[in-house]
C-alpha positions as CSV (number, residue, x, y, z in Angstrom):
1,X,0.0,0.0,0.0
2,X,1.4,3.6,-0.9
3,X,2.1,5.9,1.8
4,X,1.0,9.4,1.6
5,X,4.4,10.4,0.5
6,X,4.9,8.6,-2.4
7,X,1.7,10.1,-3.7
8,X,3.2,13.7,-3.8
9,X,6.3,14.5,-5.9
10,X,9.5,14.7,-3.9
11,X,11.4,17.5,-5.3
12,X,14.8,16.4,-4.1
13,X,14.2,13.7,-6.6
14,X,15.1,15.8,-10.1
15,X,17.9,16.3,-9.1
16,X,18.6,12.2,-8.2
17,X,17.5,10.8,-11.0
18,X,19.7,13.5,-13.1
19,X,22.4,12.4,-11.1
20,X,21.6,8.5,-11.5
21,X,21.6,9.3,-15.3
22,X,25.2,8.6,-17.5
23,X,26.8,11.6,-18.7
24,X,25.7,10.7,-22.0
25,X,22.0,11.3,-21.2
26,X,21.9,14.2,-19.0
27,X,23.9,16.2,-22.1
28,X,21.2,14.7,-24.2
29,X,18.3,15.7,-21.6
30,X,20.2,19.4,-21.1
31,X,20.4,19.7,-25.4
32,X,16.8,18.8,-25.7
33,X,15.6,21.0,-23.1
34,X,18.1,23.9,-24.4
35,X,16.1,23.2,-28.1
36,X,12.7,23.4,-26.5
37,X,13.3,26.9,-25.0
38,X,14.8,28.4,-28.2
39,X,11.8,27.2,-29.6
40,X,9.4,28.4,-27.1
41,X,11.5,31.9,-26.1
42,X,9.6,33.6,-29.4
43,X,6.4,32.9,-28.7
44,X,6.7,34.4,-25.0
45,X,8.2,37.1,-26.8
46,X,5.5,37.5,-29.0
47,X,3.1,37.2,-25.7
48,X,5.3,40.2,-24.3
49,X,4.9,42.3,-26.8
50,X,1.0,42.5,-26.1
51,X,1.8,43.0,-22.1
52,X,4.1,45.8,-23.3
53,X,1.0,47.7,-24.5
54,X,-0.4,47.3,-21.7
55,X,2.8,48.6,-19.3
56,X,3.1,51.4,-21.7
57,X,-0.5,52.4,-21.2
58,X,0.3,52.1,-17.2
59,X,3.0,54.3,-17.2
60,X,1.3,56.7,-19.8
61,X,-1.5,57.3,-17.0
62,X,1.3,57.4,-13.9
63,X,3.0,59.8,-15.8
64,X,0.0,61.8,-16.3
65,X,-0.5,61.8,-12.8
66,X,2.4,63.0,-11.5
67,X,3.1,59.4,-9.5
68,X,6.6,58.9,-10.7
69,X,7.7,61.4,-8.1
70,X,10.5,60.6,-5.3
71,X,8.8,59.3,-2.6
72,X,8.4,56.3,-1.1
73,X,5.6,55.3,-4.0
74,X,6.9,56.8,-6.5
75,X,10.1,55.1,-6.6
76,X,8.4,52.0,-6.2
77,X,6.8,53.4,-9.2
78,X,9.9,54.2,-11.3
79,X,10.7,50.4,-10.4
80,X,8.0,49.6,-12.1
81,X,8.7,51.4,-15.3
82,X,12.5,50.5,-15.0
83,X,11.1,46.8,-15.0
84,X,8.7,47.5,-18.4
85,X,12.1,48.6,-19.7
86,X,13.9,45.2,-19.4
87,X,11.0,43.0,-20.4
88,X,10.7,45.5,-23.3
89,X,14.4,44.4,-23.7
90,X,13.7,40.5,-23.4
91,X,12.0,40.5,-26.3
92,X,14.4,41.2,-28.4
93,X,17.1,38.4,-28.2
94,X,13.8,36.2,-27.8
95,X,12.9,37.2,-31.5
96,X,16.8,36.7,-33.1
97,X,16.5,33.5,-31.9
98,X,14.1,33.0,-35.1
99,X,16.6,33.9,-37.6
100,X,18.9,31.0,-38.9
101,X,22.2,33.0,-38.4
102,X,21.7,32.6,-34.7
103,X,19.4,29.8,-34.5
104,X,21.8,27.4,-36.1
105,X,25.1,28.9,-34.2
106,X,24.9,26.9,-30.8
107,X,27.1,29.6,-28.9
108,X,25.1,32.5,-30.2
109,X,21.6,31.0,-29.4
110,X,23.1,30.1,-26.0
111,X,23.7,33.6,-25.2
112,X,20.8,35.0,-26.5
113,X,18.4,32.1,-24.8
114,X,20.3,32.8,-21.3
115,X,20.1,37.0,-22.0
116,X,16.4,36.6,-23.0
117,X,15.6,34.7,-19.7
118,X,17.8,36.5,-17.2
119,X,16.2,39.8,-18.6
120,X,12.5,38.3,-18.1
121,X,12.3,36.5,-15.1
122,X,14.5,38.6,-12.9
123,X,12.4,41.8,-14.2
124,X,9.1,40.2,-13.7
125,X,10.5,39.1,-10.6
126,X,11.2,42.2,-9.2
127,X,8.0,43.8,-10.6
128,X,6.1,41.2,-8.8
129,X,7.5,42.2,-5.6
130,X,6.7,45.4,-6.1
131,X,3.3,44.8,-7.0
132,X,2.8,42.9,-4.0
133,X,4.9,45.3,-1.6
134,X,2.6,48.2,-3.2
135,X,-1.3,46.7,-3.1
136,X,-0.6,43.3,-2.1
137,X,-2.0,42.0,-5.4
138,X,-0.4,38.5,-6.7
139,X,-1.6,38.3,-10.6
140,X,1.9,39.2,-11.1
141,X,3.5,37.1,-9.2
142,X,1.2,34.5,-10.5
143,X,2.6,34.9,-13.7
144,X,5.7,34.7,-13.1
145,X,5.5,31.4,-11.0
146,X,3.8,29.6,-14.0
147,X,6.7,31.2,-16.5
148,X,9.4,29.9,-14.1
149,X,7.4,26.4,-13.3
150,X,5.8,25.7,-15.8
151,X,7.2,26.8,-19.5
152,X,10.7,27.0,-19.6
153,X,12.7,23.8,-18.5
154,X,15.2,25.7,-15.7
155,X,16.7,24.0,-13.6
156,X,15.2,22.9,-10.2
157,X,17.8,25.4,-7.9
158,X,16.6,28.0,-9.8
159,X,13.3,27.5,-9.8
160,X,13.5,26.7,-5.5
161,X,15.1,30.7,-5.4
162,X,12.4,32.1,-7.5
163,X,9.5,30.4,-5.6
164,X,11.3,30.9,-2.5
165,X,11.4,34.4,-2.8
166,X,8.2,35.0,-4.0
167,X,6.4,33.2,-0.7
168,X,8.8,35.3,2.0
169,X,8.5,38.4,0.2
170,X,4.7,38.0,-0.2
171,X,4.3,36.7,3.8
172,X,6.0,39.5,4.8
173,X,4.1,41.9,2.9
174,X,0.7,40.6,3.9
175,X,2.0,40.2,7.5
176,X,3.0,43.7,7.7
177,X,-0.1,45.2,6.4
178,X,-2.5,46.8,9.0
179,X,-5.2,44.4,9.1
180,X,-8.1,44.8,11.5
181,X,-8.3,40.8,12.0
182,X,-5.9,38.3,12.5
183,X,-8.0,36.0,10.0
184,X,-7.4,38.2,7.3
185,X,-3.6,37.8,6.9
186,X,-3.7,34.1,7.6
187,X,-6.6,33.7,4.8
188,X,-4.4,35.9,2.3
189,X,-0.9,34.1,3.1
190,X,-2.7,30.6,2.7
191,X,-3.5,31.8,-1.3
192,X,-0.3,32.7,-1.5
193,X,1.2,29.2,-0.1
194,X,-1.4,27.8,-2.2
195,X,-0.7,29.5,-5.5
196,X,3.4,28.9,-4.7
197,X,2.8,25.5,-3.9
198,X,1.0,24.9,-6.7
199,X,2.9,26.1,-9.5
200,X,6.3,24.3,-7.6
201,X,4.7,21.0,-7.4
202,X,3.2,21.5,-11.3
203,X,6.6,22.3,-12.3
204,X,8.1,19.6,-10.9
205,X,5.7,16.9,-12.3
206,X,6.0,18.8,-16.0
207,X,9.7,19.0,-15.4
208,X,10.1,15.2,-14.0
209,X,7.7,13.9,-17.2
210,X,9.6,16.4,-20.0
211,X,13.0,14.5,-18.2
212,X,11.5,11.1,-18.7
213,X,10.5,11.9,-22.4
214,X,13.9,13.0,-23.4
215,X,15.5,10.2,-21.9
216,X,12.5,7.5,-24.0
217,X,13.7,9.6,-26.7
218,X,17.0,9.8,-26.2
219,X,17.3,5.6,-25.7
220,X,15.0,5.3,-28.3
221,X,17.2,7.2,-31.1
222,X,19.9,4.6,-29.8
223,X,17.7,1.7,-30.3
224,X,17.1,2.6,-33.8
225,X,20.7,3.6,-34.6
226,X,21.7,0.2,-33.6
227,X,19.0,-1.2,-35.3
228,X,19.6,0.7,-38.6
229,X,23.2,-0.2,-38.4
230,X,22.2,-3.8,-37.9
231,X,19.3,-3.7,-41.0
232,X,22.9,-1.9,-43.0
233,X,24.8,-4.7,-42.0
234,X,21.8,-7.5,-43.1
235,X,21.9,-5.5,-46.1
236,X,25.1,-5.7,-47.3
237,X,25.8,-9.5,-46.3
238,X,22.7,-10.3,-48.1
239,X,24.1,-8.2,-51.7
240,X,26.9,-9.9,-50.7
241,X,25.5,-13.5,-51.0
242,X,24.7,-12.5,-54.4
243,X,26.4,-14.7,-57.0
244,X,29.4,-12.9,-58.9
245,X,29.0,-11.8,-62.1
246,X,30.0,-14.8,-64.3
247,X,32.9,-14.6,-66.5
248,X,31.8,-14.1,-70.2
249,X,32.9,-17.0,-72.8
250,X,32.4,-18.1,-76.4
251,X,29.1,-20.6,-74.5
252,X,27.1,-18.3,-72.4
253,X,27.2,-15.4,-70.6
254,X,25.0,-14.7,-67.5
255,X,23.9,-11.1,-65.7
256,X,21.8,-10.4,-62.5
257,X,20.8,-7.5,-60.5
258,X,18.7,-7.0,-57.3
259,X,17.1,-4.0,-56.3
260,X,15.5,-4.1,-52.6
261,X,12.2,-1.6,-52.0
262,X,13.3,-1.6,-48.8
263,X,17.1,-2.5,-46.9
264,X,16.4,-6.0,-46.8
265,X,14.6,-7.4,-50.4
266,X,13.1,-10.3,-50.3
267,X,14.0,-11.3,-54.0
268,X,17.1,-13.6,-54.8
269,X,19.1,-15.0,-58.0
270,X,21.5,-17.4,-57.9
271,X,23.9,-18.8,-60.8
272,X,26.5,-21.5,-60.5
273,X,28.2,-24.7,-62.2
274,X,27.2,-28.3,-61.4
275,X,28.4,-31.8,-63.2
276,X,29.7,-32.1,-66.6
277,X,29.6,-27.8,-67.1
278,X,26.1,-27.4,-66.8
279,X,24.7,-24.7,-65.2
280,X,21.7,-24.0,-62.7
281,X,19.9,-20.9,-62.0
282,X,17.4,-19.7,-59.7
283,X,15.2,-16.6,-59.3
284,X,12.7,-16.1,-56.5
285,X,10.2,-13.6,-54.6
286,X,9.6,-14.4,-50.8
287,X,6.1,-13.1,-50.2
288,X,6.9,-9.7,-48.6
289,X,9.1,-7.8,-48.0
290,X,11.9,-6.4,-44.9
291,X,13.7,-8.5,-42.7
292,X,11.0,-11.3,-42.5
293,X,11.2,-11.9,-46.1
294,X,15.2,-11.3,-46.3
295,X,15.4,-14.1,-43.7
296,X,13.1,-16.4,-45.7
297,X,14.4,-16.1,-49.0
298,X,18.1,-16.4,-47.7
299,X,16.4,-20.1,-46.2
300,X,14.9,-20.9,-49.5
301,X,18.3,-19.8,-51.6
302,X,20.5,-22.0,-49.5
303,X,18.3,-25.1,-49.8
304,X,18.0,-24.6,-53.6
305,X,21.4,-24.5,-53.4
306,X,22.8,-27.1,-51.6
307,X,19.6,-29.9,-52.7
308,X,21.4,-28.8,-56.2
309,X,24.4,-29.2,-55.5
310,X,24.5,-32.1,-53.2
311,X,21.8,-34.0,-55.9
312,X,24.7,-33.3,-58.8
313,X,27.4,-35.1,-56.7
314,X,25.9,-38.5,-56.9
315,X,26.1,-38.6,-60.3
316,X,22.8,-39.0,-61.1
317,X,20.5,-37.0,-63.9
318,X,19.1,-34.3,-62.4
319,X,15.3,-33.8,-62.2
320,X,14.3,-30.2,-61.7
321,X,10.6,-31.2,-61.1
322,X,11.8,-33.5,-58.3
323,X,14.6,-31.5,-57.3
324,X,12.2,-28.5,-56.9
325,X,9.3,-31.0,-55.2
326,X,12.3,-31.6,-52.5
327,X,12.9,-28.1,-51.4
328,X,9.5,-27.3,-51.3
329,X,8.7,-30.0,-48.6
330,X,12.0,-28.9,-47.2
331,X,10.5,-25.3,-46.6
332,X,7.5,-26.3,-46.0
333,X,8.8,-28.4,-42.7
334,X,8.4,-25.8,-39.5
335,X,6.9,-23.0,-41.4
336,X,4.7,-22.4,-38.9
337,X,3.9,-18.3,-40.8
338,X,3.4,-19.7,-44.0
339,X,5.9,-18.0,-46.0
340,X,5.9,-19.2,-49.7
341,X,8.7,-18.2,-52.2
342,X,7.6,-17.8,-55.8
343,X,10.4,-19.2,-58.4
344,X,12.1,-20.4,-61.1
345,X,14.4,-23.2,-61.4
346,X,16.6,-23.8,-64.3
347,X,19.2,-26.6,-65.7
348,X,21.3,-25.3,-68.7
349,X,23.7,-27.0,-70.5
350,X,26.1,-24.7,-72.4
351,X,27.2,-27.7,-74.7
352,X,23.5,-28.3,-76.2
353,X,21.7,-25.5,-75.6
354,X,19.5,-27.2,-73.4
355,X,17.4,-25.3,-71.1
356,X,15.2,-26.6,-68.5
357,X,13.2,-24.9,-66.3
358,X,10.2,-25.5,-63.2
359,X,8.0,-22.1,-63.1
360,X,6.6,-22.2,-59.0
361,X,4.2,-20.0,-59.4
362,X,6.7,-17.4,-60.6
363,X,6.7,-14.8,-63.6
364,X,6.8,-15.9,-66.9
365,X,10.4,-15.9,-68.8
366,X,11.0,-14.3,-71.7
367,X,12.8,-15.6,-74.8
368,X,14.8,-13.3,-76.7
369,X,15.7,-14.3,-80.0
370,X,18.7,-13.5,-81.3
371,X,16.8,-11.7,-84.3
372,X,15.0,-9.4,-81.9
373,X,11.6,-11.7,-81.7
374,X,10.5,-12.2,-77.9
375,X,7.8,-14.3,-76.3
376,X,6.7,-16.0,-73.1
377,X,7.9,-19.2,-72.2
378,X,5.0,-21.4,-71.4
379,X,5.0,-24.2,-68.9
380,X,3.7,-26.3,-65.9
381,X,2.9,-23.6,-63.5
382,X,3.1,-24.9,-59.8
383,X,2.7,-23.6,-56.4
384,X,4.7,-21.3,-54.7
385,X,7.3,-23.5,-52.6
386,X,6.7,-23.8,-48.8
387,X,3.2,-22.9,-48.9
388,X,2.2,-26.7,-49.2
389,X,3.6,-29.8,-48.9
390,X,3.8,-32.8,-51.5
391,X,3.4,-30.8,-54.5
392,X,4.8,-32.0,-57.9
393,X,6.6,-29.6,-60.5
394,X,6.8,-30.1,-63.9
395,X,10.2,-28.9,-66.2
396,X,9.4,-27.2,-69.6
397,X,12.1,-28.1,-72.1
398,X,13.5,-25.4,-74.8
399,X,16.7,-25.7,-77.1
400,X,18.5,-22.5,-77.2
401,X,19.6,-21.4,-80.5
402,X,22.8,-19.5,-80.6
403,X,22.5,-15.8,-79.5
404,X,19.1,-16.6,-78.0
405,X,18.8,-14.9,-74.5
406,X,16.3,-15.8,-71.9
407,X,15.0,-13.3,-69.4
408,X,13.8,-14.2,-65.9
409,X,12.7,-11.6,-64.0
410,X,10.3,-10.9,-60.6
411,X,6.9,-9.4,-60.2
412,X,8.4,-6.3,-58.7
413,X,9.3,-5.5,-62.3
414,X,5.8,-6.0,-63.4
415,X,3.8,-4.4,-60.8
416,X,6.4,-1.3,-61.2
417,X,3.4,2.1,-59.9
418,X,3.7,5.3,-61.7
419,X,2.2,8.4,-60.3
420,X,-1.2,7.4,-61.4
421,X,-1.5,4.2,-60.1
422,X,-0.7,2.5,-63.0
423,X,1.4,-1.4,-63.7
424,X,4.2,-1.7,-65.7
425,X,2.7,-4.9,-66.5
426,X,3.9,-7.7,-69.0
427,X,2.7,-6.0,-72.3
428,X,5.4,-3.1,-71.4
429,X,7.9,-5.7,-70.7
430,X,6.9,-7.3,-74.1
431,X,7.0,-3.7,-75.4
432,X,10.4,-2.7,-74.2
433,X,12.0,-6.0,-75.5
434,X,10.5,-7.3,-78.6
435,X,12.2,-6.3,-81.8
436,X,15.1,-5.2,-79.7
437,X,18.6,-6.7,-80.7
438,X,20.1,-6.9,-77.4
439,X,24.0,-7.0,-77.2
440,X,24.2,-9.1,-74.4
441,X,23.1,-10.8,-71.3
442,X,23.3,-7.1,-69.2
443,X,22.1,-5.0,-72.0
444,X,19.1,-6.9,-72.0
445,X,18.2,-6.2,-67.8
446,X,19.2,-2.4,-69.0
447,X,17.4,-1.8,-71.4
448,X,14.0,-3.4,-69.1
449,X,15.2,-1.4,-66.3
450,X,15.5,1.6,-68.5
451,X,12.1,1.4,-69.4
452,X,10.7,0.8,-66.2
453,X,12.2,3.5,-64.5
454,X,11.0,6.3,-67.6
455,X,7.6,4.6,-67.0
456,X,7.6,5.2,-63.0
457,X,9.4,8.9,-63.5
458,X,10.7,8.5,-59.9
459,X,7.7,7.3,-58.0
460,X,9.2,5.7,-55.3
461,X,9.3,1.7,-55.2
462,X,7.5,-0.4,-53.6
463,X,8.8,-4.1,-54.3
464,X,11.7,-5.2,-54.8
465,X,13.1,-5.6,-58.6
466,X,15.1,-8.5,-59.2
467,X,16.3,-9.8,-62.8
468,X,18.5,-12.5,-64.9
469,X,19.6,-13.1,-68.0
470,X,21.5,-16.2,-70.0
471,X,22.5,-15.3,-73.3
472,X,23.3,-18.6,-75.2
473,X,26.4,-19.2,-77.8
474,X,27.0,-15.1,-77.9
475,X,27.8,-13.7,-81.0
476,X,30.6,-11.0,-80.8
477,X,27.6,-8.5,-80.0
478,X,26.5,-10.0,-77.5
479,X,29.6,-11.4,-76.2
480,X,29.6,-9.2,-73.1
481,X,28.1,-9.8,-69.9
């Protein structure tokens, strides 16, 4: 059960839990607070300048009235007006504080926050005191309590001299006047201690919860650093996973390129040799996108991978439908959120020209001819691998003819948004390609890419963009890869 003391805020307590803080985040607390007030000094400025009408009308009508004489109330008086002077003069380094050339200077702003609050508070100060010593009225000294307390984020030493001062200096005042009951005083210093009490115990909650929200900030931005450094990381070992560009010959030469929507893509391609020269590549879309996806499709990658290779060292003929069938249980086992990775497998054998390929429930490829003729690639279309178990895939057989270049690419290419809302979609890709005689594996993703990118005009992406191309028996134009 909570005593009565832990129910009311303990001021001693700002200044522990500053203390209990590393130096790291009390500089960070003290910077954010510093940013608040040169944000906030301009607007109490601006509030100012509207009491400043108001003081100049005062002293207008003491003037006027012959009360800024020398005795004992008139010099209170020319206190006054000495005081309208100052906060007249506060305003001023409040307002600079709104122009760039001292805004962005650190030491400048410094000066001109601290000059800007020493001139206010110390003038309202004193012109609160004299209020009170003159009628014993507190609106004053009400407003300075809440300026100290409340709005700017001082320091709780200063803010104990301020409200310190203000409750002696208003007891003795009402103690001193000539009252005809003793009830009266007590009644009028119990507002007071009221009022100061108040506006103390306010500022120290708003103070203690503007603390604690720099500080969730503060380890927050830290949080997120590490965490963007960590996504960089992820990203770059990822790229980095990415096959090589292979070496160009007189049989093939391949190309690839990945672009991730976000740090982490979810996409993939994969090239590399197997038994007797032949060659087996892989393009996939995890359902997705970010680090869930990045995670899956790396899964997916290495298991097309190593069922690949490991099925090519037992000297077997490879089945792609089988091969495919495998992994697909394989990913399927434990994935308990139902990822699926669309793809397609294919088996290419440099010597022949062969090209096999297993579509799961991935894009079409695209043949290229080498006289500038393209068209879809038909075949079996199965599921999406991991999504189900025991699910059979079916190759599609083609014989490349020399300079013919196939094109697999994902649906991030497809579903590319301009700034109406609109799909690349497949008839563009047809359109970019067809009657185009491409140069070479990497021409042919450039040119696509090209075309996508005039077609979007810098809308920014929203999946990832992944693409590979095998040119077969280049000619010397399309020798390069």
């Amino acid at each position: 059960m909570k005593s009565l003391s832990d129910w009311i805020p303990n001021a001693l307590n700002e200044e522990k839990q500053l203390l209990a803080l590393s130096a790291d985040e009390r500089r960070i607390i003290q910077e954010r607070g510093f940013q608040d007030d040169v944000a906030l000094a301009p607007y109490i400025a601006y509030a100012c300048l509207i009491f400043m009408v108001t003081f100049i009308i005062v002293d207008i009508e003491r003037y006027r009235a012959n009360q800024l004489d020398f005795s004992v109330v008139g010099l209170f008086f020319w206190v006054a007006l000495l005081c309208h002077i100052v906060v007249g003069a506060s305003i001023v380094p409040a307002l600079m504080l709104k122009w760039a050339r001292f805004n962005q200077d650190r030491a400048a702003a410094t000066r001109l926050l601290k000059l800007h609050q020493s001139l206010l508070i110390w003038a309202l100060l004193v012109l609160a005191i004299t209020a009170v010593i003159i009628h014993a009225r507190f609106i004053r000294l009400a407003a300075l309590l809440v300026l100290v307390n409340l709005i700017y984020v001082l320091p709780w030493r200063f803010r104990h001299t301020i409200n310190g001062v203000s409750l002696v200096t208003s007891g003795v005042t009402i103690f001193l006047q000539p009252m005809m009951k003793i009830v009266l005083p007590i009644v009028a210093f119990g507002e007071v201690l009221t009022m100061v009490s108040l506006c103390a115990l306010g500022g120290i909650s708003i103070h203690r919860s503007r603390v604690q929200g720099y500080l969730a900030q503060y380890r927050e931005s830290l949080y997120l650093s590490r965490l963007r450094e960590e996504i960089s990381v992820a990203s770059q070992l990822q790229q980095s996973m990415l096959p090589d560009p292979w070496p160009a010959s007189q049989m093939f030469a391949v190309h690839g390129l990945m672009r991730p929507a976000q740090d982490i893509g979810g996409d993939f391609y994969d090239h590399f040799a197997i038994q007797d020269g032949a060659v087996c590549m892989v393009i996939a879309d995890v359902c997705g996108k970010g680090i869930p996806a990045g995670l899956f499709s790396m899964s997916a990658k290495s298991a097309l991978h190593a069922t690949t290779l490991q099925s090519s060292s037992l000297r077997i003929a490879l089945d792609p439908g089988a091969l495919v069938a495998g992994v697909n249980d394989l990913l399927n086992d434990g994935n308990k959120d139902m990822l699926f990775v669309t793809a397609i497998y294919a088996l290419y054998e440099p010597s022949t020209g062969r090209f096999d390929f297993v579509n799961a429930g991935h894009v079409k490829p695209m043949l290229l001819s080498s006289d500038g003729q393209a068209r879809w690639l038909d075949s079996p279309k199965g599921t999406a691998l991991g999504a189900r178990p025991n699910r059979r895939y079916a190759a599609a057989h083609l014989e490349l003819q020399p300079g013919d270049t196939v094109l697999m690419i994902t649906d991030g290419v497809t579903e590319a948004l301009n700034d109406q809302f609109e799909e690349f979609g497949l008839d563009r890709v047809m359109a970019a390609l067809n009657g185009s005689m491409i140069s070479s594996a990497r021409d042919c993703i450039d040119q696509l890419l090209a075309a996508v990118d005039t077609f979007t005009g810098g809308v920014e992406q929203s999946d990832d963009i992944t693409c590979m191309a095998i040119c077969h028996r280049p000619t010397d134009v399309c020798m390069a890869a």
